[in-house]
N, C-alpha and C positions, 0 to 999 in steps of 0.2 A: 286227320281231316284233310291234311295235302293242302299245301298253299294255295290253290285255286278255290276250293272247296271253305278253307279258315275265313280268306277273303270274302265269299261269299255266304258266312255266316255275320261278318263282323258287318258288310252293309246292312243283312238285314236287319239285325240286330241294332243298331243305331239308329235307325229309322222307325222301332217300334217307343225305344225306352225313352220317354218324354218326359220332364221336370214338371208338368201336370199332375204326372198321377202320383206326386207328394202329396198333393192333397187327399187322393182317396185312400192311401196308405194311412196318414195321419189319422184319420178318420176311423181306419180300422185297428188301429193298434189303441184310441182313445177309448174304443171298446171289442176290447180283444174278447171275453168271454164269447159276448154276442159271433162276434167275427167266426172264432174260430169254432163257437158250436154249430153255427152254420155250415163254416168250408169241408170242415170236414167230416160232416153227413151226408155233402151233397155234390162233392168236386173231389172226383177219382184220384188228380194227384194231391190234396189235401187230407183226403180220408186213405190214404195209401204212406204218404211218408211219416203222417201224426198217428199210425197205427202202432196199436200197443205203447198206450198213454205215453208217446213221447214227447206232448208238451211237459209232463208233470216232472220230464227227466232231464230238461235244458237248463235249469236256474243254476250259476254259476259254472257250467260246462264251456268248455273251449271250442269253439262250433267252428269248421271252414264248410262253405256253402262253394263250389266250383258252377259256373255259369249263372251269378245271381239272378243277370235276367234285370225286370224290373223294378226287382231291390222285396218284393214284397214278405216275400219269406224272411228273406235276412232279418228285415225290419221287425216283422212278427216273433223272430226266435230270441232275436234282441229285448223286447220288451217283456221275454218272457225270462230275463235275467240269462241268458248267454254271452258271453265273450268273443262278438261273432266277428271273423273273417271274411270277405264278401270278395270271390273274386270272379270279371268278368273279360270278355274280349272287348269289350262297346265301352266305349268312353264315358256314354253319356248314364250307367251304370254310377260312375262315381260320381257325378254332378248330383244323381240322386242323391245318394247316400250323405254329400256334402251336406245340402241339403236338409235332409231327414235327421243329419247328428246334430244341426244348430237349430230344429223345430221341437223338437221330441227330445226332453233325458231322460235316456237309457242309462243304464246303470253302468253298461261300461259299451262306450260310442264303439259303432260299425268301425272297423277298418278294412279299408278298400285294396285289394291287386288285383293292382291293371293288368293287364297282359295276356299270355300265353300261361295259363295253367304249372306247362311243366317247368316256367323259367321262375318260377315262385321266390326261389332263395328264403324260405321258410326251413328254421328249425323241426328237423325230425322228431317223431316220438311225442308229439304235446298236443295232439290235439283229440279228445273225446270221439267226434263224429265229425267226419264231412259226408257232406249233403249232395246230391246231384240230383234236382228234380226236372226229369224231361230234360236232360243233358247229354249222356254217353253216347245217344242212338242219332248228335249232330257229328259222332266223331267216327271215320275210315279205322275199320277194326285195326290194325299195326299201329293204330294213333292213341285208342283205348286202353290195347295193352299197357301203354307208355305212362297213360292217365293212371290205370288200376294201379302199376310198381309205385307212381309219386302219392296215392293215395297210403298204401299198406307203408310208405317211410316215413310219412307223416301222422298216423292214428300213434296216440300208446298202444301198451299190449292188448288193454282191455277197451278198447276204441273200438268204434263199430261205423261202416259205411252204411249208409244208406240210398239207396237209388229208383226213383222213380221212372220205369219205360215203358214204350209200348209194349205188348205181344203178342207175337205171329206166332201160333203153334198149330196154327190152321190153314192150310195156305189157300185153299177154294176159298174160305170166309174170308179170308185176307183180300183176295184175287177180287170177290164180289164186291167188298165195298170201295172201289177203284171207281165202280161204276156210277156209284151214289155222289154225284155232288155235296161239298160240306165249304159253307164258308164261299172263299176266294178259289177254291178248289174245283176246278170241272169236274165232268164225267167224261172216265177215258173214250165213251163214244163220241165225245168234243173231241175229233182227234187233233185238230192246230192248235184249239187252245189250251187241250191238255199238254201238249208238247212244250209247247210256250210257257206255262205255268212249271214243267217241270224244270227247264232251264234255268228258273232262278230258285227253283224249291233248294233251305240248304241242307236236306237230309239226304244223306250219299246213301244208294243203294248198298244194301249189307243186312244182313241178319239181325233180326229180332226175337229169335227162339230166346225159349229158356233153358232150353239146353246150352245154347251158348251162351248165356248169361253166366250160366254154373260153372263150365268148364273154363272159361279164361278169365270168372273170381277164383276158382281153383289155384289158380298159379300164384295167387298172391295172397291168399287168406286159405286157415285152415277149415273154418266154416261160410259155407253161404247157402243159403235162405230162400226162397222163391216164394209171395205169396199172390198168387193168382188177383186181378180186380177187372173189373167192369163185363165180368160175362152177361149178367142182366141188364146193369146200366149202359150199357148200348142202346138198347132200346129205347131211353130220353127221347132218342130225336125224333119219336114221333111225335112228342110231344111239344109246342111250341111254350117260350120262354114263358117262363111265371111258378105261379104257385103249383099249377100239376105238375109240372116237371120236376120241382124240387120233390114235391113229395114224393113222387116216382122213385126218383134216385134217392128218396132215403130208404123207400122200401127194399129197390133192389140191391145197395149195399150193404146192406145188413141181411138182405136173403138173400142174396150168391154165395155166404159165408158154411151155409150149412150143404150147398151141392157138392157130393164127392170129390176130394181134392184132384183125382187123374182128369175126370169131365170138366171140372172147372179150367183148370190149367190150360187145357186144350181149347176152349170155346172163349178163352178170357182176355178183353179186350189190351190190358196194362197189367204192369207186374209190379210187384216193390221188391227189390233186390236187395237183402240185408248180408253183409258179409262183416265177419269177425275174425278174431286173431291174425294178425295180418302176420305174415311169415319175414323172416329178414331178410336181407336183400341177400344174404351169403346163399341163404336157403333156397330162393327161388332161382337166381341167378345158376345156381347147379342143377335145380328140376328142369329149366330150362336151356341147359347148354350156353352157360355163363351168357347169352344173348342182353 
């Protein structure tokens, strides 16, 4: 991430995660069915990281979630009987979670690491899955590396990472939607206030192929995984919030499933990044020139 970059994650990040949205969390985990038959039909990084029935696989699993964010997920894997880890750069991450463990019993309460990721001081080898959803791609590639090695000394053998990110394996379609405003987001033909807007954007420019996703999970896992998402569900945004849209995005994620896996990949907006057998540190440390 580089110090200037962490820093300019951790403002913004503290400035979104609000002790409010315990309440709409509460709300969703008091009805998780409903919740999550919704999220994840119709919200790419829900129907992406819960791919391949992985609510049905958290009930007594050791979950670390790295960038919890909001807390929402945490909360949701939690009620789904997981033993979850939640750790964030943003303080006010834990105020949730405080929070959220004395509104809601969980079977076994959220615990919270603060900090920097790689300063964890977490026991190796014990944990089922960690989680990164919409996380690696705020971190400067040499920083990721760092992430993926603390990731693969932390899974057991049979542990599995899980990652939701964007991707670019298009780089014209990439290049065009630059142009489309989204959100708080100009259009690069706003050239000062896209400039301005990029200033404090905290995504460091850097690669989001899937090829690079493969080749430096490669260094640290014997298996990883690519599954293409949102080549159709792009197209949501013509549609404004509500009922069409959802239904949109149920049709289109369930029908991008069946497009040729090389065309999808290529035209596909987000990716779910699964990596397995995480290699020993002896191991990769000598694929990589003890680095």
């Amino acid at each position: 991430m580089g110090i200037e970059n962490q820093q300019k994650n951790k403002d913004h990040y503290e400035g979104l995660y609000k002790e409010e949205q315990v309440k709409n969390i509460l709300h969703w985990i008091h009805n998780l069915d409903a919740f999550l038959n919704s999220a994840t039909t119709t919200e790419t990084s829900w129907f992406a990281i819960y791919k391949n029935n992985f609510r049905d696989r958290l009930a007594g699993k050791k979950v670390l979630e790295m960038g919890c964010g909001d807390c929402t997920n945490a909360a949701v894997m939690a009620a789904l009987g997981a033993d979850v880890y939640a750790n964030d750069i943003a303080d006010s991450s834990g105020r949730i979670i405080q929070v959220l463990n004395e509104q809601y019993k969980f079977q076994h309460p959220i615990k919270f690491i603060p900090g920097d990721f790689i300063e964890n001081n977490l026991e190796g080898n014990k944990f089922d899955y960690v989680i990164g959803k919409a996380f690696l791609h705020h971190l400067e590639i040499p920083l990721e590396e760092k992430f993926l090695a603390e990731t693969a000394r932390l899974l057991k053998a049979d542990g599995e990472a899980r990652f939701f990110e964007p991707a670019v394996n298009f780089k014209l379609l990439d290049e065009v939607r630059w142009y489309i405003p989204v959100g708080n987001r100009p259009s690069k033909f706003q050239r000062k206030k896209f400039r301005k807007w990029k200033k404090y954007d905290p995504h460091p420019d850097r690669s989001f192929s899937s090829k690079h996703f493969e080749t430096v999970g490669r260094k640290f896992f014997e298996e990883v995984k690519i599954y293409p998402v949102g080549t159709l569900e792009r197209f949501s945004r013509m549609y404004k919030w509500g009922k069409k849209q959802n239904r949109f995005k149920r049709w289109a994620l369930k029908t991008e499933q069946k497009i040729p896996s090389g065309l999808n990949r290529i035209l596909s907006r987000s990716q779910l990044i699964v990596c397995r057998q995480p290699l020993t540190k002896s191991v990769y440390q000598e694929e990589n020139g003890n680095k």
